[in-house]
Each structure stands twice: as C-alpha cells, then as structure tokens.
C-alpha positions as CSV (number, residue, x, y, z in Angstrom):
1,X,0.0,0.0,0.0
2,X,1.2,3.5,-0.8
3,X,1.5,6.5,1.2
4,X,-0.5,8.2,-0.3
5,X,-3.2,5.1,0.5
6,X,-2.1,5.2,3.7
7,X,-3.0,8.9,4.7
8,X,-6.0,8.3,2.6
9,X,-7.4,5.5,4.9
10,X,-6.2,6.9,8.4
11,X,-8.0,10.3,7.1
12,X,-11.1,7.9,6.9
13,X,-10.8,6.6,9.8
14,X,-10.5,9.6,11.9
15,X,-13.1,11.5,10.0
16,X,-15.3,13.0,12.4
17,X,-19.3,11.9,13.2
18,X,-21.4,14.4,14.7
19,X,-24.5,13.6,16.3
20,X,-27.5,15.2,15.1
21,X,-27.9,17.5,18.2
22,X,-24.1,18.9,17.9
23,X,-24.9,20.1,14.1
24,X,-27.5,22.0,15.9
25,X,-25.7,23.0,18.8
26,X,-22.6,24.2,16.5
27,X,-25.0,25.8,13.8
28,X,-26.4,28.4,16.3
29,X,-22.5,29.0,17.5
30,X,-21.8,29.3,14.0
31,X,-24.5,31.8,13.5
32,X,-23.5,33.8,16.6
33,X,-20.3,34.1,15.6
34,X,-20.8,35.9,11.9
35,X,-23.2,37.9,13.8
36,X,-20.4,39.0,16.0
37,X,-17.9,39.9,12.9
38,X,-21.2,41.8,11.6
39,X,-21.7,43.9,13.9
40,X,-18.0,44.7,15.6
41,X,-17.9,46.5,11.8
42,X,-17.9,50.3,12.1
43,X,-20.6,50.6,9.8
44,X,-23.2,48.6,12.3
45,X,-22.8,51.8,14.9
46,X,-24.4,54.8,14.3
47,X,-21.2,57.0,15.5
48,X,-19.3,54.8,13.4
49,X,-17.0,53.1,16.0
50,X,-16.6,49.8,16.6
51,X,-18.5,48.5,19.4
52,X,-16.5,46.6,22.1
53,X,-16.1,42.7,21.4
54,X,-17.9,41.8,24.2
55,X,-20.9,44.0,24.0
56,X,-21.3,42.7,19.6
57,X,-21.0,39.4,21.1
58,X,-23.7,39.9,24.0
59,X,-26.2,41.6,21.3
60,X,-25.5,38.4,18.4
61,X,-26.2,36.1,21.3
62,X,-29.2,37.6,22.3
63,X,-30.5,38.0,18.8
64,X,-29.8,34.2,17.5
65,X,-30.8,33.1,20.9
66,X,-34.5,34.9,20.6
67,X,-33.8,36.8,23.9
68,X,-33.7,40.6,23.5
69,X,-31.0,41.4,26.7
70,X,-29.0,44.5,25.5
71,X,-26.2,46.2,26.7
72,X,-26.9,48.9,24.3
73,X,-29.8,50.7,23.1
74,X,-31.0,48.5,20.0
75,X,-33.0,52.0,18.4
76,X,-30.4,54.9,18.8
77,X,-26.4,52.7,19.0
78,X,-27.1,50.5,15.9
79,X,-27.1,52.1,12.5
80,X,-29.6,51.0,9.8
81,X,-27.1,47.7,9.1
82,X,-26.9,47.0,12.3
83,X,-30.6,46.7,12.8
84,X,-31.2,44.8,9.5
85,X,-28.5,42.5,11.0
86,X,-30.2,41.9,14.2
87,X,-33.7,41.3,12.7
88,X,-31.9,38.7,10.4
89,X,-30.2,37.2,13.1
90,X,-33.3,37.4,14.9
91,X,-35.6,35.9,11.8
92,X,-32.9,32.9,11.8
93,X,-32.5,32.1,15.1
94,X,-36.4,31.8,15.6
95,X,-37.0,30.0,12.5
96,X,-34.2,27.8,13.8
97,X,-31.0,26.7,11.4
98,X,-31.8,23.8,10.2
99,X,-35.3,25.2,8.6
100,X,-33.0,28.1,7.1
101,X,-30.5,25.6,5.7
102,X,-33.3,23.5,4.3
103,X,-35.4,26.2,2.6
104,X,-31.5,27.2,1.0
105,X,-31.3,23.7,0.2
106,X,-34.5,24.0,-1.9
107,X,-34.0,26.6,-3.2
108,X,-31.0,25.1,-4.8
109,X,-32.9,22.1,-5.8
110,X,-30.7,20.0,-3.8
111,X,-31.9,16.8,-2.5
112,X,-32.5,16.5,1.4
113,X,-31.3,13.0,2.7
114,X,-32.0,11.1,5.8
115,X,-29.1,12.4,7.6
116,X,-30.4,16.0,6.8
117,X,-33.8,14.5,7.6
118,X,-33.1,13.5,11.1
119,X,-31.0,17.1,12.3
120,X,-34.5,18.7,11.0
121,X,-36.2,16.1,13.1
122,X,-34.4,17.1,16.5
123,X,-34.4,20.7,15.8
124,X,-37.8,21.4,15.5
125,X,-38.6,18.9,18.4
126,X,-40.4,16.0,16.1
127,X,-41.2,12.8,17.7
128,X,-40.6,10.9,14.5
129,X,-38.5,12.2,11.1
130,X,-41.8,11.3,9.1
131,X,-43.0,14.7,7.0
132,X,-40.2,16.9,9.0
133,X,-39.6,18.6,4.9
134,X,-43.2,19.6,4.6
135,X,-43.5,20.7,8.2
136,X,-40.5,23.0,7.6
137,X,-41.9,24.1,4.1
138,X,-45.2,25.1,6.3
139,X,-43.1,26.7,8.8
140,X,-41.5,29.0,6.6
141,X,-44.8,29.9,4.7
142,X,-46.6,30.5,8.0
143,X,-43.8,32.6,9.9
144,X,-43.4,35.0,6.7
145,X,-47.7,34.7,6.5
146,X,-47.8,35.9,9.9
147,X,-45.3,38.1,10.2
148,X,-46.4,40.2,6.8
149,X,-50.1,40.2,8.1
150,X,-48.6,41.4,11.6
151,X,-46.8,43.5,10.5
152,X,-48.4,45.4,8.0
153,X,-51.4,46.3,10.5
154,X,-48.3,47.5,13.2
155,X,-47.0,49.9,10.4
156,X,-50.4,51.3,9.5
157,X,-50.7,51.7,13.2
158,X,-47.1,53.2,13.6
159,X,-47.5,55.3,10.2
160,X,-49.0,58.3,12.3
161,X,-46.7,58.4,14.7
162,X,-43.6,58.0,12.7
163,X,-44.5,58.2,8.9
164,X,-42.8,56.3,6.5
165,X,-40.2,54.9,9.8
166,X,-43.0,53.5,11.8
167,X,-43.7,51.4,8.1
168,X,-40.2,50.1,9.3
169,X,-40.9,49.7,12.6
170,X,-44.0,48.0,12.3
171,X,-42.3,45.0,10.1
172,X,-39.3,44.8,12.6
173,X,-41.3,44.4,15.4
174,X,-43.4,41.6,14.3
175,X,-40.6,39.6,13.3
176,X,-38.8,40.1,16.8
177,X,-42.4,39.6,18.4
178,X,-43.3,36.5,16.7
179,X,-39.8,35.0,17.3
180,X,-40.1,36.2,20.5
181,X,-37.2,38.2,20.8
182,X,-38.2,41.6,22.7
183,X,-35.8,43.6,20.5
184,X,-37.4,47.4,20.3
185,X,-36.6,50.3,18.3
186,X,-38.4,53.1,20.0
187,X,-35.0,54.1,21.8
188,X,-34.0,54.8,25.6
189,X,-35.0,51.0,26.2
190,X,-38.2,52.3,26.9
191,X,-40.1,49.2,24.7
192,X,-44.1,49.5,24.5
193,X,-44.0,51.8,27.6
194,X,-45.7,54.4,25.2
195,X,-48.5,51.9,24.5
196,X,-49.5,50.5,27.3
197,X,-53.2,51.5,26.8
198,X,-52.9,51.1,23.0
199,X,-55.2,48.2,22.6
200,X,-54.2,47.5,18.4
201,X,-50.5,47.2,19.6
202,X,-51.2,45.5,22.7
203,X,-53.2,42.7,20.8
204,X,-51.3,42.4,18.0
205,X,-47.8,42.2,19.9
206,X,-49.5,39.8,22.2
207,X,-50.9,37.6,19.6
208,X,-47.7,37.4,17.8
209,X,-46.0,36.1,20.9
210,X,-48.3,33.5,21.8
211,X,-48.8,32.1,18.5
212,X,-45.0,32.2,18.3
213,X,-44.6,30.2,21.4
214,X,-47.0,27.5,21.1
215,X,-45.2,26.1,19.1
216,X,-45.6,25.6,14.5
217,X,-46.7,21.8,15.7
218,X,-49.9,22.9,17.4
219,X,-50.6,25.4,15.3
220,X,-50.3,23.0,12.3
221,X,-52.4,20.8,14.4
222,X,-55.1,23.1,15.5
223,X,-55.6,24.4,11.8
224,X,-55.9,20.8,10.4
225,X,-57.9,19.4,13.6
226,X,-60.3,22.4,14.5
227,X,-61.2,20.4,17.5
228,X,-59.8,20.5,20.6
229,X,-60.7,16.8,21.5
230,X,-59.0,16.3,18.4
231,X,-55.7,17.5,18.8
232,X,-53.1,15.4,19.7
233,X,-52.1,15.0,23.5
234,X,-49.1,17.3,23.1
235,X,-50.8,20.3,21.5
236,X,-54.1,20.0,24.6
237,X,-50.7,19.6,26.9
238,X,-49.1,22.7,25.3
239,X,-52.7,24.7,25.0
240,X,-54.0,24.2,28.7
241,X,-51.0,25.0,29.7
242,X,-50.5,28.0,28.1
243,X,-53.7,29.0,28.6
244,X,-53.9,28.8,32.3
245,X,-50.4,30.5,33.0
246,X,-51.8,33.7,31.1
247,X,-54.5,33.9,32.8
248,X,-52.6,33.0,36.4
249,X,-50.1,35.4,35.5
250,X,-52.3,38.1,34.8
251,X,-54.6,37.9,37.4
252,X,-51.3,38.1,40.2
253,X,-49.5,40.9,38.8
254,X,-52.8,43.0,38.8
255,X,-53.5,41.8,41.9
256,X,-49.8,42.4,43.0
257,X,-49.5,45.9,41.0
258,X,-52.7,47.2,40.8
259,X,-52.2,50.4,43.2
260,X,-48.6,50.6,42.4
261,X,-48.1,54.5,41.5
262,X,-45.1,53.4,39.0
263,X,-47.3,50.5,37.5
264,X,-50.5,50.3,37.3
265,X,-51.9,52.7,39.6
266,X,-52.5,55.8,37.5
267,X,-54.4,53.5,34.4
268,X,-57.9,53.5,34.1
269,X,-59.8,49.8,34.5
270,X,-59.0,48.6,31.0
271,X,-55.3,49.9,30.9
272,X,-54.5,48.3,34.1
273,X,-56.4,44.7,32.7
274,X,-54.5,45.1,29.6
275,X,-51.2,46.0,31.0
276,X,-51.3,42.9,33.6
277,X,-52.5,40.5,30.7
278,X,-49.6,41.8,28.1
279,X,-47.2,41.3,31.1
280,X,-48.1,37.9,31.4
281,X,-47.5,37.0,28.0
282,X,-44.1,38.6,27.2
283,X,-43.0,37.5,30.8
284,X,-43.2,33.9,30.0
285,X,-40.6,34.7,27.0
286,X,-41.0,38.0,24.5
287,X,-39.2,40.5,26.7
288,X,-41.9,43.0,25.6
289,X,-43.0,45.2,28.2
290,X,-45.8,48.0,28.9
291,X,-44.9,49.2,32.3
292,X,-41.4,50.3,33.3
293,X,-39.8,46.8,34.9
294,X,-37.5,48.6,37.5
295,X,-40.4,50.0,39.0
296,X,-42.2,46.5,39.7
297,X,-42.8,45.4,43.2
298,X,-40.3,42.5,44.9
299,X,-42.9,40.2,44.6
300,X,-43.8,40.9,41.1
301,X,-40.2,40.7,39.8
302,X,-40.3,36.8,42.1
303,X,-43.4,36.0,40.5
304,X,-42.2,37.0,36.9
305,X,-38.7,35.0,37.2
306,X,-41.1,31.9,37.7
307,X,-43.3,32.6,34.8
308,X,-39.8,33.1,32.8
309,X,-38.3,30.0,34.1
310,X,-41.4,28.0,32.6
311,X,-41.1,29.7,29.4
312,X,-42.8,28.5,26.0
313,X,-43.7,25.4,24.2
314,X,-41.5,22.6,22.5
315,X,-41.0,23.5,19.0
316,X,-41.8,26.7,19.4
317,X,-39.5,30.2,19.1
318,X,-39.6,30.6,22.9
319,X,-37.0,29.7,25.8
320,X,-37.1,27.9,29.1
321,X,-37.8,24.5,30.5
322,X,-41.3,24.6,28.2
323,X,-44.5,24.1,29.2
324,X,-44.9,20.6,28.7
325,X,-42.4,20.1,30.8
326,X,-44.2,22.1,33.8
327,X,-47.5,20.2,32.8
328,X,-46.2,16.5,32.8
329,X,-44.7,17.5,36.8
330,X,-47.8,19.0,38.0
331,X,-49.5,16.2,36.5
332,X,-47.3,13.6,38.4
333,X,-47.1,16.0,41.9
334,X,-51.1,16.0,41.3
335,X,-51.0,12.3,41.3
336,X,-48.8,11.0,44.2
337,X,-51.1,14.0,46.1
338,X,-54.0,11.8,45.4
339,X,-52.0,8.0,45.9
340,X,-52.7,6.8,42.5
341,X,-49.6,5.1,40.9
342,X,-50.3,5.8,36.8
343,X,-49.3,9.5,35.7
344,X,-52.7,10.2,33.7
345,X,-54.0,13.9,31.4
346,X,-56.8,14.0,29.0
347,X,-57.5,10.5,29.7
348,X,-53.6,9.3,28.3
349,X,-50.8,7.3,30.9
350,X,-47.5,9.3,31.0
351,X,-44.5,6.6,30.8
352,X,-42.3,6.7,33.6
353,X,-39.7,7.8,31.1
354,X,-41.3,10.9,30.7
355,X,-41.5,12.2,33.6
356,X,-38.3,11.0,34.6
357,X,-36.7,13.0,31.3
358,X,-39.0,16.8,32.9
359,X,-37.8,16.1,36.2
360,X,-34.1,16.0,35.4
361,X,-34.4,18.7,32.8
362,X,-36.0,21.0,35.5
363,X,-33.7,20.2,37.8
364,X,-30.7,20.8,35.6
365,X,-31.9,24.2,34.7
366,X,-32.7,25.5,37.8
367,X,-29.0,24.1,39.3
368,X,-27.7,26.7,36.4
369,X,-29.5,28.9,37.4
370,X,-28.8,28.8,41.0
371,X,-25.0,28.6,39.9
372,X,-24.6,31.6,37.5
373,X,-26.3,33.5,39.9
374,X,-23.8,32.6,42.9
375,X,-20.8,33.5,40.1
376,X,-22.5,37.0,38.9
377,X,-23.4,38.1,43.1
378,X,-19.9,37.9,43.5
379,X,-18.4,40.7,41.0
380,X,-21.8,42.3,40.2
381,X,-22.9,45.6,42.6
382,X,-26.5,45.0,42.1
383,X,-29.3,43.5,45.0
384,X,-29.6,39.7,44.6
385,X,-33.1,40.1,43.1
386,X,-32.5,42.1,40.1
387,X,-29.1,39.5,39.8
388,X,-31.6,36.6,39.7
389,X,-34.1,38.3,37.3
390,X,-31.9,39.4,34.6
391,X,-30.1,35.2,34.5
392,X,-33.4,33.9,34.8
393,X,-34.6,35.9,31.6
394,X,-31.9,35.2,30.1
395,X,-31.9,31.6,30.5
396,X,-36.1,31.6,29.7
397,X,-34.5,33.7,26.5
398,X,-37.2,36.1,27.4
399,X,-35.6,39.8,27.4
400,X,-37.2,41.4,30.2
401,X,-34.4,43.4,32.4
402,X,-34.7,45.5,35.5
403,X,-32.3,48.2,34.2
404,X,-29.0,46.7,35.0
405,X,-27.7,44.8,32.2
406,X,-25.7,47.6,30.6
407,X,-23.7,48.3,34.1
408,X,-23.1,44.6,34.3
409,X,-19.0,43.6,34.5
410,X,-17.6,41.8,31.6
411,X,-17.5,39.1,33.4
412,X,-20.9,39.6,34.2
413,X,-21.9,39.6,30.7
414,X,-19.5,37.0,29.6
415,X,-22.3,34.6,32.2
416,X,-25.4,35.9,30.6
417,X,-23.8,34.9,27.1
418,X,-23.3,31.4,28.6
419,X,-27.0,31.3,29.9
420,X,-28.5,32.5,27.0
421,X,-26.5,30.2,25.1
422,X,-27.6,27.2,27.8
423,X,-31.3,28.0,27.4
424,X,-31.4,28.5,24.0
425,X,-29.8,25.4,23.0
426,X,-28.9,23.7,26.1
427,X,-32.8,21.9,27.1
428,X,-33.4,20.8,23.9
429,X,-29.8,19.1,23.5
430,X,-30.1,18.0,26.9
431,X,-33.6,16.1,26.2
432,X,-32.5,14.8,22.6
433,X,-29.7,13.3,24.1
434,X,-31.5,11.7,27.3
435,X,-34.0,9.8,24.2
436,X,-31.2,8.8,22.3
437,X,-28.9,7.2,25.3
438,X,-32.6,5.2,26.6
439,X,-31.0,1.9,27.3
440,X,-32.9,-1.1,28.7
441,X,-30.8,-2.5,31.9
442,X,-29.7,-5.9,31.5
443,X,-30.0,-6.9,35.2
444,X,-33.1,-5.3,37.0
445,X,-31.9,-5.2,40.5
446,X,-34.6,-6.2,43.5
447,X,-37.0,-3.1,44.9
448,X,-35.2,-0.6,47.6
449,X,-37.1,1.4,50.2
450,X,-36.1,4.9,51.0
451,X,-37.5,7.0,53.5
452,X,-37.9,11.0,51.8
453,X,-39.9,14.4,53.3
C-alpha cells in the first residue's frame, strides 16, 4: 500500500461523526459568531465606531438566541445595518437553522437525505422524522404569512406616529415579536412603555408572541384538527398549559400591581387589565414590556422569574424548561397528592420515562440557574433580586431586564452569554440526548425502600 493510501485510509478513519444534536448545537454557534464579525464593523454603529467585542458578542447572542437582553440601546447605538443585522439574526434564530438551511437547500434544488432529515427532526422537536420537509416548508410559509399580516397592521398603526419609519418599525417588530425576541426600536430601552393603553399594539404584539410560542406543531395541528378533542395529547398539553399561566399570571400581577403608582396605579380599569395581561404573555418569553420593569414590586419581579423559568412550548420560538415540561410535573405531583400510581391527562398514561426526562431537565436548569447566579453576586454591585431576574430571563430567552444589564462587568456579561446560550440550546440538547442514550438494563436489581420528606 502507498503512502498516499495510507493517509488516505487513516484520514477515513479519523473523520469525524457528529450527532444530530451537535450540528445544531454548533449551527447556532456558527450563527453567533458571523453575527459577531457583523456587527464589531464600524458601519453597524451609528457613531461609526466599533463597538466593544464583548458587547457585539452579548447583542448576536441575544438575537440568535430569541432573547432581547442588550447592553446597548437596540433604536439609537445601531445604525440602519446594524438593525437589518439583528432582525436577520433574529428571523434565523427563531425559524431555527436547520429550517434556514433546508429552505436554502430548496432553493437550490438539492436533494435533502435522511441524515439532513433527522438534524430537522431534532431541531424542530419532532417525535418521528416522518414529514419533518413539509413541516419545515409550512413553517416557513406561516412565519413569513404571519409576520407580513402582523406586520403590516403594526405599520399602519405606527405610520401616524412615525411616517414612513414607523412602516419600518411596524415589520421589525413583528418579526422580533413573533420570534419572541423583545428587541425594540423606540430608543432609551423604553419598549411598548408608550403603548401600554394602546389596545391594536397590545393585541397584536401579544398575539404574535403566543402564537410564536406554542409552538408551528400545534398550530399546524389546530388548523388541520379544529377540534380540541382532536388535537393530539401534546398540542391540549401545550394549549391548557399556556392558557392557564396567562391567565394565572395576569390575574397576580394586577392583583400584585394594581395600586402601584409606577405601575399600574395611574391607568384607568381597562389599561390596568391590559397591562397585567400583556405582562403575562411577554413574561413567559418575548421580553416586551408595557410598564417600566425597574419600578415592579419584589414580589412581582419573584413571580415573573417563575413565569420566565417555565417559558414557552416545544418546538416553538420561545425559551425555558417549556410548558410541557411544567404540565407532565404537575400532572405527576397531582398524582402521588391523590395515591394513584399511573401519571394520567386527558385521559392518556405518562411513561415513567417521561417524567423522569422533565424532572431531570427541570432540575438541571434551575442548578444553572442557582450557579450563575452565585458566580454573577460575587463581581456584580446589584441587589440579589435584580441578579436573579436578569439570569433567569436570560436563561427563559425572554428579554425582560430591571435596568441593569448595561452596568453589568464583563465578566458579568461574559455569564449571561453562557445562559442564554444554555437555554437556547442547552434543554433541547439536553432532552434529545436523554431519548437517544434510553437503554434497557440488562440486570433489574430487587425493589429498595427509602424514607424522603
């Protein structure tokens, strides 16, 4: 055998396999970073500096990662390329990048392969790979469908206020509101402040942010369905859910805020309703808000990090341990409560498996939680609350901040990069690999008893 042959079969053998979940892992890394060399340009500023290499790498996280955390002010620091580079990273990191690479791949006319198949399969959180090609085709229609409908009655809206620039704003802000993002252009970080009796933009903003983080499953299965008894046990899962942590949440923080002189205390009956329920949906992962965030009570900020820890749905744009996840352990609290052994919802048995694999994802998040908040208490001059708040929301990839992000320490950033990073990718990859290492044991062991509480 030649030399030649020789470095041609050790090259074969070394050649590296990469699980389906790392291709996703490393395309959103990928994406991060050429968002990073975008926007350290000089161009991307509006002063026409280069912005420092922490704070263009803080602001492409949070964009690919759906969050909407900035260290500078998104409407009056970035030029009109440095917006347009946001949004994209925004529109791709929502869509996700394996339903970008596919639609390119059509585009093309190149032929998409069971390998290509399968990534598609784990990133949009697909129990089978069976129609994942037309699910992304639909995905892509309905974002851009939504998002051009959306958008278009947000720039009507906007066109009074801003002429031909609230056109602009209006399309911008319903692709960073359906991808959940939070990202704002009004300036001074200020968000919907102006508009927290406006009852088009509250709506509309709203609606895009639910729909966005339900999930492109259920809505695929709703619109086919039309039923709820219907729908499959994921998307009832993913609608109660949702449905009842609105609600929850907006009936506490009204309760919580409602005499609050900052908050809510100076809007009339229906701008303190609507305030409370737009709260509650951005809280759980948009990073939208109508009322100043600083100004919140304690307990409002506590009862927000909990709605941002839950987050959105599987499959969805949205962040956090999902709310599937938060269904299947209330469903399992709710039965040892009541001494039945079988997990059971809408009249379906949860395997053990299943609960097993929410347990250990919840409790994996909140130990990063509890330890990036340790690191960031011990450099960082802000209360313990507001510490807490600003990882949690980034984690939950939800936006919302108390103020203090821009004062934050490099270091300080350098761990909200890391969470963001974490909850964007991290529970997904962390489920996907739990199903794929499900082994049976050969040896089943005899019964323990173990005394807990």
């Amino acid at each position: 055998m030649s030399i030649a042959d020789n470095h041609k079969s050790w090259f074969k053998d070394a050649k590296v396999r990469f699980t389906p979940y790392q291709i996703v892992v490393m395309g959103f890394l990928g994406l991060i970073l050429l968002g990073t060399a975008l926007l350290s340009l000089p161009w991307a500023s509006v002063s026409g500096e280069r912005v420092a290499l922490i704070d263009a790498l803080f602001t492409a996280t949070s964009a690919v990662c759906v969050t909407g955390l900035v260290v500078v002010d998104t409407g009056t620091y970035w030029s009109l390329f440095g917006q347009i580079v946001i949004i994209g990273l925004i529109q791709a990191g929502g869509l996700g990048i394996m339903t970008m690479a596919t639609l390119m791949m059509i585009i093309i006319g190149k032929k998409i392969y069971f390998k290509e198949r399968l990534i598609m399969q784990e990133a949009l959180s697909q129990l089978s790979v069976a129609g994942v090609v037309r699910l992304t085709l639909y995905i892509i229609k309905l974002t851009l469908g939504i998002e051009l409908i959306a958008g278009t009655i947000l720039a009507v809206r906007w066109y009074g206020d801003f002429g031909w620039s609230g056109v602009y704003f209006g399309y911008w802000h319903a692709i960073s509101a359906f991808c959940n993002a939070g990202f704002d252009l009004f300036g001074q970080c200020r968000s919907l402040t102006g508009y927290v009796d406006d009852v088009v933009v509250n709506v509309v903003i709203s609606g895009l942010i639910i729909l966005g983080g339900i999930g492109f499953t259920v809505i695929a299965d709703v619109w086919e369905k039309r039923s709820f008894t219907k729908l499959s046990l994921h998307s009832k899962v993913v609608l109660a859910m949702s449905a009842f942590l609105v609600f929850f949440g907006m009936t506490v923080i009204c309760l919580l805020e409602w005499d609050n002189a900052l908050t809510l205390g100076p809007l009339s009956l229906k701008g303190k309703l609507l305030a409370g329920y737009f709260q509650s949906v951005s809280a759980r992962t948009a990073g939208y808000n109508s009322v100043d965030i600083g100004t919140l009570s304690s307990a409002t900020l506590f009862f927000i990090i909990g709605l941002m820890f839950v987050g959105a749905s599987p499959g969805s744009t949205g962040g956090g341990v999902k709310t599937t996840t938060a269904g299947v352990l209330l469903t399992a609290i709710w039965t040892l409560i009541r001494g039945k052994q079988d997990v059971e919802i809408f009249g379906r048995r949860l395997s053990p498996t299943l609960v097993y694999k929410a347990f250990t994802i919840w409790f994996i998040a909140s130990c990063l939680i509890i330890f990036v908040t340790m690191m960031m208490s011990i450099n960082e001059k802000v209360p313990f609350l507001n510490i807490m708040f600003e990882v949690v929301s980034a984690f939950g990839t939800v936006g919302l901040s108390t103020g203090v992000t821009p004062t934050l320490t490099v270091s300080g950033k350098a761990w909200l990069i890391l969470t963001m990073f974490a909850g964007r990718v991290g529970p997904v990859t962390m489920a996907l690999a739990l199903a794929m290492r499900q082994r049976r044991a050969m040896v089943q062991y005899p019964e323990g008893k173990i005394i807990v509480g």
